[in-house]
N, C-alpha and C positions, 0 to 999 in steps of 0.2 A: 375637367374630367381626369386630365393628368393628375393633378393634387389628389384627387380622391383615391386612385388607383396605387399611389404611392403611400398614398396614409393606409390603405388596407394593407399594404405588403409588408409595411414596417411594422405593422400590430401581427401578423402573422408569422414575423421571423425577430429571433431574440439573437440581439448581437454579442451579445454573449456566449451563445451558442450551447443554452439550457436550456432541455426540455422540460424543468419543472413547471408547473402550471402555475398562475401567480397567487393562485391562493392558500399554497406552501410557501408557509413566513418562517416555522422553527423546527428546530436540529436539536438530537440530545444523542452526544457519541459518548455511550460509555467506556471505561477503561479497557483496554484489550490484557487481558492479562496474560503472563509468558508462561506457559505448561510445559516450556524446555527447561534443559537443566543448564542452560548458558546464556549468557550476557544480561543482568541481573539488570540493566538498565533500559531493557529494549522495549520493554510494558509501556515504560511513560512515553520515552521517545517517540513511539509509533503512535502513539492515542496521541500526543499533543501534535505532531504534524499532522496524522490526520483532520482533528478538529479544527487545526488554522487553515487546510484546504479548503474544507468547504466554508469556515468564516471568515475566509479572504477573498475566497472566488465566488461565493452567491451572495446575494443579498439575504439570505437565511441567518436569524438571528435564534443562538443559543438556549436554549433553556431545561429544565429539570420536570418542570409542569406538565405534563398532555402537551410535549409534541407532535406536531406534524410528522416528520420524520426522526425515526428511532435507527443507530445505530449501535451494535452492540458486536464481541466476537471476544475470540481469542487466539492467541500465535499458539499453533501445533503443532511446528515443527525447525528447530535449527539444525543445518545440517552442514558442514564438513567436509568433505571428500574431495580425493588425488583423481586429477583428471589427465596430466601429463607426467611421464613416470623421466626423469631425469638418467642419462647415462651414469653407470656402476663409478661409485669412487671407491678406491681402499681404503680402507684403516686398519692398521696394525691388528688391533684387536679381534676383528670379526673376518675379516677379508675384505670382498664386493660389496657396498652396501648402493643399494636400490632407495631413491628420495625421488617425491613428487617434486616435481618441475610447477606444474600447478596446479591448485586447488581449486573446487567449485563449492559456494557458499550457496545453501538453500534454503529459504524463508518461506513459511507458510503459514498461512493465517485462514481462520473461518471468518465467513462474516453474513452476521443476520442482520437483514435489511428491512425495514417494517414501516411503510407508507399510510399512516392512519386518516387521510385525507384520500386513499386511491390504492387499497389494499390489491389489487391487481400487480400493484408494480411490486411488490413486495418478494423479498429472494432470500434465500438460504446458497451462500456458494463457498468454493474455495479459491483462494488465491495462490499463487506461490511463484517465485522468481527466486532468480540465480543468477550471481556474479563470479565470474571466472580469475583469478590471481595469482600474480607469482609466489613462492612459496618462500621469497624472502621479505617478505609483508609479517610485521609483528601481530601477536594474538591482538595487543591493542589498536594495533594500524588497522587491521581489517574488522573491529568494534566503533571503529573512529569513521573508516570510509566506505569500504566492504558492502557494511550494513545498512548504510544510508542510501549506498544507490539501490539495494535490493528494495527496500521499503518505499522507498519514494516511487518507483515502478509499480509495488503494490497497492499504493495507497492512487497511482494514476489511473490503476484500471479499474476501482472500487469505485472514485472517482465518477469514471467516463459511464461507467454501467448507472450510475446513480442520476447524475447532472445531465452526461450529454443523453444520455439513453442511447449508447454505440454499441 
């Protein structure tokens, strides 16, 4: 009776910890294309981490044909901005000059979600995250690191809403 009661429980919980159903076998994440006017590299990079999230972490296998699950979107928004304003230094030139101390980098992405096995689950959302940095971080230093923790945080909760159903 024991054996039996532990073979139902283990068929009713995925140690994985995805609620896909198992008769979602395939994925097709289209390119996310960047609709900003900066970091001319962020289209691919996001679409291909995305795509290895889900074809490292499910057993969903890729394809082009009448997927199961359609992912599709696009980044709409890179953003910029002084979050801590640095005390005044002089220069000869101007007087006081006023520098951000730090910066807040903010990434936004749409994303259509389209479940053709279970059109129920199916979502239109937005994402967006922000990383906070010193503003002695090079334009390429935060293209290099910046970016990648912002995305990787978006592409987790894209992720969790999809796989874990959180």
């Amino acid at each position: 009776m024991l054996l039996l009661l532990s073979l139902v429980m283990v068929s009713c919980y995925s140690f994985t910890g995805s609620s896909l159903k198992p008769d979602v076998k395939t994925i097709n994440i289209k390119n996310f294309p960047n609709n900003t006017a900066f970091n001319p590299n962020l289209s691919q990079q996001f679409t291909v981490d995305l795509q290895n999230r889900f074809l490292q972490r499910t057993t969903l296998k890729g394809t082009k044909e009448n997927p199961d699950i359609l992912i599709e979107g696009e980044i709409t928004d890179y953003n910029i901005s002084p979050t801590t304003i640095s005390s005044p230094t002089t220069s000869q030139q101007s007087g006081n000059v006023i520098q951000a101390a730090q910066n807040k980098l903010t990434i936004t992405v749409k994303v259509h979600y389209e479940n053709a096995k279970y059109p129920e689950e199916s979502f239109d959302r937005t994402y967006s995250d922000e990383v906070v940095y010193n503003n002695n971080i090079s334009t390429q230093g935060v293209e290099n690191s910046q970016v990648k923790i912002a995305t990787d945080r978006i592409i987790n909760k894209i992720f969790n809403d999809i796989v874990a159903n959180w």
